[in-house]
C-alpha positions in Angstrom: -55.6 148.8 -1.6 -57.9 151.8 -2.8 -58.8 154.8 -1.4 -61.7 156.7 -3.0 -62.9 160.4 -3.6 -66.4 161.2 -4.1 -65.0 163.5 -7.0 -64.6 163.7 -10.5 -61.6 164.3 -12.2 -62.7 167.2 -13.5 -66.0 169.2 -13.5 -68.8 168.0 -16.2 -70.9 170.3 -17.9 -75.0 169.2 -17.3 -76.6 168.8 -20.9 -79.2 170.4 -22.3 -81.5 167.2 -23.8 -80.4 163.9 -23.6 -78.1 162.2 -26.9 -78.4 158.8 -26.6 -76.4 157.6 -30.1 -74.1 160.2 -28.5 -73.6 158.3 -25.7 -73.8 155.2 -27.9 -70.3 156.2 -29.4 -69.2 157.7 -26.4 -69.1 154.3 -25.2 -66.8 152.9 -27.5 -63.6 155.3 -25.0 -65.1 153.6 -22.2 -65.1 149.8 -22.9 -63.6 149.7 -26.6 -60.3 147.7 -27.6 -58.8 151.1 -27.0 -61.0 152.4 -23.8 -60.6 153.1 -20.5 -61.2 149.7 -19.2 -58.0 148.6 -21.4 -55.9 151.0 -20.1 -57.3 150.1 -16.4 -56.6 146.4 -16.3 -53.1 146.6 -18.5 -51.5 149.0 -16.2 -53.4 147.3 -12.9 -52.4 143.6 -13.8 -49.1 144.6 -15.0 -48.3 146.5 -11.3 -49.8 143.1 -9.6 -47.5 141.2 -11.8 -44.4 143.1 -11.7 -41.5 141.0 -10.7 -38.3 142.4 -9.3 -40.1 145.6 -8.6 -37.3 146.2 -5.4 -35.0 146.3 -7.6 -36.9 148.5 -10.4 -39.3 150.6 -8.2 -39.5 153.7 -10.3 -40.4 151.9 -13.2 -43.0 149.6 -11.0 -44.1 153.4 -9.4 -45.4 154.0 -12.7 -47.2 151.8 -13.9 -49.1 151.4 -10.5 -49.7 154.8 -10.2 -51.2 155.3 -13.5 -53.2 152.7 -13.0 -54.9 154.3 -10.3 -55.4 157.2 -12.1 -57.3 155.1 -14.7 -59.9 154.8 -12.3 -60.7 157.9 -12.1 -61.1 157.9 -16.3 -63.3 155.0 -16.1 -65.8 157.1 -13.6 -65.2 160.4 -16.1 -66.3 158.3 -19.3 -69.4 156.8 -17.4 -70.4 160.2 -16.3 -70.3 161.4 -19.6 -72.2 158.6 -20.7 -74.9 158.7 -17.9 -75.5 162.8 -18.2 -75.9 162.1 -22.2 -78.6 159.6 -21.1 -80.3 161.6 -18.5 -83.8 162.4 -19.5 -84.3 160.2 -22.1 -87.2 158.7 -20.8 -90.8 159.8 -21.6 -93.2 159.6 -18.8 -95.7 157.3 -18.4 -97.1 153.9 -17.0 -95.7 151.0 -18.8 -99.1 150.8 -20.8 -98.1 153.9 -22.6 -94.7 152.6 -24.0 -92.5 155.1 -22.2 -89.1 153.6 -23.4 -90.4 153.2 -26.9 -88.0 155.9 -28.3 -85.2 153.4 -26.8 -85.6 150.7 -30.0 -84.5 153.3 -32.6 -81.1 154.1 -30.6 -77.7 152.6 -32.0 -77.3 151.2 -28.6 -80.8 149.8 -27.3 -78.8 148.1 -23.9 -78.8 151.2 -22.8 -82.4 151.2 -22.4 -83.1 147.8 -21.5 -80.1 146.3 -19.3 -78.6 150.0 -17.6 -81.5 152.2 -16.9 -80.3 154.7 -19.0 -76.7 154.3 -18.0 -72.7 152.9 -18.9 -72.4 150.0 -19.5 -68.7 147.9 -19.4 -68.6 147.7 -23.6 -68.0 149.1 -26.3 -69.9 151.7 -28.9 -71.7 148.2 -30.9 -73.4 146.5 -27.7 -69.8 144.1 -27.1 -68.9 143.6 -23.4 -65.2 144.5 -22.6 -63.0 141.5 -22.0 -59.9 139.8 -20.5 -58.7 139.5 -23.8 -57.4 142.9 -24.1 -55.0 142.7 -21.3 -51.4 142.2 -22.4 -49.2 141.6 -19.0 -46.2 140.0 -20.3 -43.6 139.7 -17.6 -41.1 141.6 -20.0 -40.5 145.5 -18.8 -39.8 146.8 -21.8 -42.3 144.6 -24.1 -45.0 145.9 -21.6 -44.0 149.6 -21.4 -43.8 149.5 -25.3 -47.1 147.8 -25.3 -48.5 150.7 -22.9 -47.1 153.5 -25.3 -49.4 151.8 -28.6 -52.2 151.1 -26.1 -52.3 155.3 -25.0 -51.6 156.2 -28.7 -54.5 153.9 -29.9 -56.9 155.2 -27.2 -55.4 158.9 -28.7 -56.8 158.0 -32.1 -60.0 156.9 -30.6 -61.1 159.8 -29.0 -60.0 161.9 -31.6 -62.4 160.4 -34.0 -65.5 160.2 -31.5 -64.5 163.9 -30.7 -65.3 164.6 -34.6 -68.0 162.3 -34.7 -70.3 165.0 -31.7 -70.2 168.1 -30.9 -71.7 167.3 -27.7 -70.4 169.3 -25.0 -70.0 166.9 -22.4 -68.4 164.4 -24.4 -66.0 167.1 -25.8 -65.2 168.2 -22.1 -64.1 164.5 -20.7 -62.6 163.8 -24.4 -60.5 167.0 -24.0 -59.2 166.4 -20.6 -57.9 163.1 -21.8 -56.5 163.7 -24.5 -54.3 165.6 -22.1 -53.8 162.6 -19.3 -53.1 160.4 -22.3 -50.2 162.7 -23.8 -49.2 162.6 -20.0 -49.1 158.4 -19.7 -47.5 158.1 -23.5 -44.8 160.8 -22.7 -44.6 159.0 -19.3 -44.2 155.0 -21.1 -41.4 157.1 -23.7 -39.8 158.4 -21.2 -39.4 155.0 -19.3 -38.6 153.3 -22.0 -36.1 155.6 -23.1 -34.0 155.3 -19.5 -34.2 151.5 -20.2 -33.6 151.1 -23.8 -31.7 154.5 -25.1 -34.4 155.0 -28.4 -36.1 158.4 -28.3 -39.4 157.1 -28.5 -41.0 160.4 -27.6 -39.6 161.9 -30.8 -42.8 159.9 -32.4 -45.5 162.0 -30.4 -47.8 162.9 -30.8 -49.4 159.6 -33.0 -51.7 160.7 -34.7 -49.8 164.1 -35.9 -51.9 166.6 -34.6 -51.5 168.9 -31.7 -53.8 168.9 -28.4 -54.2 172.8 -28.9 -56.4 171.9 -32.2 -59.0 171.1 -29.8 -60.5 173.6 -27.5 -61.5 171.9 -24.9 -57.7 170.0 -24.8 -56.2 173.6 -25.4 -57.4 174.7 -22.1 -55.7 172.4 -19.6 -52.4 172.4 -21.8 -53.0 176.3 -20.9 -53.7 175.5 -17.6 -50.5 173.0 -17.4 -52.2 169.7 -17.2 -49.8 168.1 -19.7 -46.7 168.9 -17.5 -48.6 167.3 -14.4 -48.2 163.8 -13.1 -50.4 163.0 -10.2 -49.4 160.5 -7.5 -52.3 158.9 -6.4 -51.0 158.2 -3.4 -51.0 158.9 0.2 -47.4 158.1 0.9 -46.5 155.5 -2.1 -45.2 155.7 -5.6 -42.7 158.6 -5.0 -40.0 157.3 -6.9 -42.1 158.3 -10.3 -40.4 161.7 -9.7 -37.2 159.5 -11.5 -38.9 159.1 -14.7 -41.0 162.1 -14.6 -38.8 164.8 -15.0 -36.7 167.1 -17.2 -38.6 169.7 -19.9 -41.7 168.8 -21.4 -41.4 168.6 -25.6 -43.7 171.7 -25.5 -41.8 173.9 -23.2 -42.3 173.6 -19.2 -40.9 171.7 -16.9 -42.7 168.7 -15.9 -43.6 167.7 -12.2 -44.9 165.4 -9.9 -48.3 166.7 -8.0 -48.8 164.9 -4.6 -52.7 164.1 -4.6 -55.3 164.2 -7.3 -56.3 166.8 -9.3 -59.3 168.9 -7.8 -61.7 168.1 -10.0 -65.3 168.5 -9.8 -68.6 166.9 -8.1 -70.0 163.5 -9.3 -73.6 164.2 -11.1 -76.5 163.4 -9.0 -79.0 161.7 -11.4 -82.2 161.6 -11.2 -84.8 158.5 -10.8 -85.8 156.9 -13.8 -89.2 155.2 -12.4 -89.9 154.2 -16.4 -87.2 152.1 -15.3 -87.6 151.2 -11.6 -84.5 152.8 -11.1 -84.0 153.1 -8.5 -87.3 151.9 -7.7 -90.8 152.6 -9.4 -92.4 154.5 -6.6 -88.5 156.2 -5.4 -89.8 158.1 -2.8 -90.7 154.7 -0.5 -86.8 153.9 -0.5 -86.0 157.3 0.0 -88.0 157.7 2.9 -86.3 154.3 4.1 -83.0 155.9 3.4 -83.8 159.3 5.4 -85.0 157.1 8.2 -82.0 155.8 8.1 -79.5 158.5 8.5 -81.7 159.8 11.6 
């Protein structure tokens, strides 16, 4: 089961205007081949899957725990999404065409199925699918599967990165860029214990260092990339057997009981262009307050 925080993973910047083709490629790192979602419901159907995991709990510890933390980078990515759509709406009464700016954006679903909002798809309108899951049975096959899956979702965000200079999107992208290097180190690592190849000796893929990009440099600086995080209250301790040793940058690398601090989830606003969450708001939230005493 799943416990949940009311927090981000780490604090968002609020925009300045709203950047709706932003968002539009944003989208692509949330659910893309390559997004969040696909590293989600690898690692989570692989850690339902997992036979023998008595027998191979650190390497079952893993890929359950990072799961979880995948959660967390689905929320990030559709925060980042939702503050790049907040106030993109004119005002008006549905005469006046408020959402008319909405049919010139790359991505018109955001206007007219999400309110403004993530959607669970890609950066050209596609819904994420099933498809992308690869749970084979085989440890190794599925670890070396994990390790392309982190590296393509590298590449990804590198490329979106140089696509905006949005500074919410280069925030989130920063920060995981550095869980990523984390969860490819951690998949060469495992691997390595199993099979004997140095597989981290190929990282990073692409060839470029996190400290080429600000907003990456500062939680390397801060010691993110030596960090593992167990999301855990009292599970997935035997991680500690994989994740340890020196860091390929210096530093020695350690498991963190709990989840990063992070920051507070954005509070956006009604949309009532949109009925969202209602076209008069204030008669639900008066419901709401009467609610709560």
């Amino acid at each position: 089961m799943y416990l949940r925080i009311n927090r981000l993973q780490v604090e968002l910047p609020m925009p300045k205007e709203p950047d709706p083709n932003g968002a539009a490629a944003v989208q692509e790192l949330l659910g893309g081949r390559f997004g969040e979602m696909s590293t989600l419901m690898n690692y989570t159907y692989q850690s339902f899957n997992f036979r023998g995991r008595d027998g191979l709990k650190p390497y079952y510890d893993l890929i359950a725990n990072i799961a979880t933390e995948e959660l967390g980078h689905i929320e990030l990515v559709a925060a980042t999404i939702n503050l790049m759509l907040t106030g993109a709406a004119r005002s008006g009464e549905p005469a006046d065409a408020p959402l008319e700016p909405g049919k010139d954006w790359r991505n018109t679903l955001h206007s007219i199925a999400t309110a403004h909002t993530a959607f669970v798809g890609g950066s050209q309108g596609a819904y994420w699918h099933g498809d992308y899951v690869f749970a084979s049975g085989n440890l190794v096959l599925d670890l070396l599967h994990n390790f392309f899956l982190e590296n393509g979702a590298r590449l990804h965000k590198i490329r979106v990165y140089e696509m905006t200079k949005n500074p919410v999107a280069r925030e989130m992208i920063g920060y995981l860029l550095v869980r990523g290097g984390v969860h490819a180190l951690a998949y060469a690592k495992a691997l390595e214990t199993l099979t004997g190849v140095e597989i981290s000796k190929m990282l990073p893929i692409p060839k470029i260092e996190n400290a080429k990009f600000p907003e990456a440099r500062k939680f390397e600086e801060m010691g993110f990339h030596r960090n593992l995080y167990r999301f855990s209250l009292e599970d997935y301790k035997d991680i500690a057997a994989i994740w340890k040793g020196t860091h390929p940058q210096g530093g020695e690398l350690q498991v963190v009981d709990g989840p990063p601090a992070g920051g507070a989830v954005p509070v956006l606003p009604p949309v009532p262009e949109q009925f969202a969450p209602e076209y008069h708001p204030e008669e639900i939230f008066e419901i709401a307050r009467k609610l709560m005493g």
